[in-house]
C-alpha positions as CSV (number, residue, x, y, z in Angstrom):
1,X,44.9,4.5,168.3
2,X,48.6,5.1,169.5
3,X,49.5,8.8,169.0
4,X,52.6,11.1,169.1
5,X,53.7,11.9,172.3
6,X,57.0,13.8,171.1
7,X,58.7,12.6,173.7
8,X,60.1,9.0,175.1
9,X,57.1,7.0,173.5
10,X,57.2,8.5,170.3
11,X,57.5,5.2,168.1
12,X,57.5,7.1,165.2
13,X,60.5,8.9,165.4
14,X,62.5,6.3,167.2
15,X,62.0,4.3,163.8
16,X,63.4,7.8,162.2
17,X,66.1,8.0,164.1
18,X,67.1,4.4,163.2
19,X,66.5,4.7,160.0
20,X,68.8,8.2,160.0
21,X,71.5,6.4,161.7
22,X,71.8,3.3,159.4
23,X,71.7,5.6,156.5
24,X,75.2,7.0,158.1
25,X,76.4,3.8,158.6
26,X,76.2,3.5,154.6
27,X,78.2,6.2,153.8
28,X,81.8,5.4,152.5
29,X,83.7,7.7,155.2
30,X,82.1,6.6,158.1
31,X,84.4,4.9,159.8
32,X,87.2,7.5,159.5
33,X,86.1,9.1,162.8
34,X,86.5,5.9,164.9
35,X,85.0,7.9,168.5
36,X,82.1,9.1,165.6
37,X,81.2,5.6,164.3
38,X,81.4,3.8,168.1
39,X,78.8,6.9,169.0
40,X,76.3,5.9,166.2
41,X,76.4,2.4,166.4
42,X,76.2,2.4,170.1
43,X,73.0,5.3,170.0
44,X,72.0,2.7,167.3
45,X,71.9,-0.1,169.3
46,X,69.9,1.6,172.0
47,X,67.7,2.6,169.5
48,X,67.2,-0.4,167.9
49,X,66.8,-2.2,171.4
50,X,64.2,0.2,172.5
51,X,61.8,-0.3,169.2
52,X,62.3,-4.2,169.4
53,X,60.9,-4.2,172.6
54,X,58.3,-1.8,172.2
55,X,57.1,-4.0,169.4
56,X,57.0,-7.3,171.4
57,X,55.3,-5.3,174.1
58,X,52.5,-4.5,171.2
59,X,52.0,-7.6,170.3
60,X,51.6,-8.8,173.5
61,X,48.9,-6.1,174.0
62,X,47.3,-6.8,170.6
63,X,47.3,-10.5,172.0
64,X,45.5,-9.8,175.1
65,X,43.1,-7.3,173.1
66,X,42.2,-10.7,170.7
67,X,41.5,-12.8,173.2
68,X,39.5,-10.5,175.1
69,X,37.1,-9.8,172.4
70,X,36.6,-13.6,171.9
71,X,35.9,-13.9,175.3
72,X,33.5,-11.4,175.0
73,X,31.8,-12.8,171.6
74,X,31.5,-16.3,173.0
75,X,30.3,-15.5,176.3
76,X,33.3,-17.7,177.6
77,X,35.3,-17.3,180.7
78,X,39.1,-16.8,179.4
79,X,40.5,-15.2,182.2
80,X,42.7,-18.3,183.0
81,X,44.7,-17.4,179.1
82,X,44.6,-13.5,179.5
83,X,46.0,-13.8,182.9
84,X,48.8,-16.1,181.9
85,X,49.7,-13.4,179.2
């Protein structure tokens, strides 16, 4: 369903990168460069912010997806709940 887009979007390798930067934060010397560990840890945080909301904006989608399909299996009306979402 959601594919690589190699650029902004690309889920995948924004997890990567997170991953890659807490993996410095582990090593021993990292905090000797001060200016180096502020850089990681504030790329980190935009990182991390950026894949948090992604993934609440998914499961909003997945939501929507869900109730539309039970709309459409019991014949019901549920515009009222997938508008409110």
């Amino acid at each position: 369903m959601w594919t690589r887009s190699g650029g902004t979007f690309d889920i995948a390798r924004r997890e990567e990168i997170v991953d890659e930067l807490n993996a410095q934060r582990l090593d021993p010397a990292f905090w000797n460069d001060s200016e180096k560990a502020r850089e990681v840890e504030k790329k980190l945080a935009a990182e991390q912010d950026w894949v948090d909301a992604w993934r609440a904006v998914k499961r909003r989608v997945d939501d929507l997806e869900t109730l539309m399909l039970l709309a459409q299996e019991e014949g019901e009306d549920l515009s009222g709940e997938i508008e409110a979402e």
